[in-house]
C-alpha positions as CSV (number, residue, x, y, z in Angstrom):
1,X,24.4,-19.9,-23.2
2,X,21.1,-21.7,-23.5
3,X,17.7,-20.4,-23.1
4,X,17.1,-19.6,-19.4
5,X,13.7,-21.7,-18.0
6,X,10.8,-19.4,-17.1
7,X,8.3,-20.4,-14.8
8,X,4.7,-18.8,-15.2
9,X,4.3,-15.7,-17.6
10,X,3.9,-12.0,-16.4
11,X,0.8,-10.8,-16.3
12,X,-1.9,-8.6,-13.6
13,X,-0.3,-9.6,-9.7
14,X,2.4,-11.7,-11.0
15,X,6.1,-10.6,-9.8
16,X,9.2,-11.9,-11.6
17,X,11.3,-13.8,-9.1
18,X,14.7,-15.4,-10.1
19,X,15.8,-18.7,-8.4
20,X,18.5,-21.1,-8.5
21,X,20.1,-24.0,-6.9
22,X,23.4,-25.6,-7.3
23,X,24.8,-24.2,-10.5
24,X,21.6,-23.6,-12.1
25,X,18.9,-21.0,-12.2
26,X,15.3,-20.3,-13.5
27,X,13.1,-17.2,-13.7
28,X,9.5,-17.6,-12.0
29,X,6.5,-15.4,-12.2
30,X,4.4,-15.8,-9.2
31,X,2.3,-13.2,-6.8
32,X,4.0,-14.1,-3.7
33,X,7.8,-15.2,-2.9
34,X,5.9,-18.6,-1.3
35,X,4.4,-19.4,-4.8
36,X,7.7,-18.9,-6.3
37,X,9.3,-20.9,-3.9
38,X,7.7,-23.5,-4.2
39,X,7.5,-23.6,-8.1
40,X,11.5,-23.2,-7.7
41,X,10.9,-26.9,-5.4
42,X,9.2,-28.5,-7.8
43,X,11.5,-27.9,-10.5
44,X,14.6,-28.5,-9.1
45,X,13.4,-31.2,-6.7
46,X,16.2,-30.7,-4.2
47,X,16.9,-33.4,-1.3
48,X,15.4,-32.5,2.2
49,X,19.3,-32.4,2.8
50,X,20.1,-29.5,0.0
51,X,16.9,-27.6,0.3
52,X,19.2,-24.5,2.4
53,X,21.1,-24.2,-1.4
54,X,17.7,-22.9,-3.3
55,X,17.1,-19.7,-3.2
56,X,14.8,-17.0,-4.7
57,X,14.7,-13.2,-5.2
58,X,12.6,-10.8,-6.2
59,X,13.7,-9.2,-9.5
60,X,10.8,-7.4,-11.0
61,X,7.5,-6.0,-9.7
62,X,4.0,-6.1,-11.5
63,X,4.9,-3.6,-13.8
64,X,8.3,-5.8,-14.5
65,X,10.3,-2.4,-13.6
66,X,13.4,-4.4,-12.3
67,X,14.6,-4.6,-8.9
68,X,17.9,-3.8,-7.6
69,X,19.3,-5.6,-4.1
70,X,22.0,-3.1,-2.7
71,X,24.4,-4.2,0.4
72,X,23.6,-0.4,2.7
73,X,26.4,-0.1,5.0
């Protein structure tokens, strides 16, 4: 598997966010999901059409502990 792309570099008020679109996906370090949204635009460049298919997540907070997304019932 290649080297993922990173986005930014984690440091003081910068959250690890992961984002993808289509079959492909980057890791961006941003302070808000907004910044790392559009970071994820920019580098992907998706059509106004496919712009629903990015998406980002939060994945680690300032201190990079990780962040796990549960389904609660």
């Amino acid at each position: 598997m290649a080297n993922p792309v990173i986005i930014g570099q984690p440091g003081p008020n910068q959250f690890g966010y992961l984002a993808g679109y289509q079959d492909q996906q980057i890791e961006v370090y941003a302070p808000t999901l907004y910044t790392a949204k559009q970071a994820a635009v920019a580098h992907f460049q998706p059509s106004k059409k496919t712009l629903g298919e990015l998406w980002v997540v939060l994945a680690a907070r300032v201190d990079l502990t990780p962040v796990v997304h549960t389904a609660d019932n």
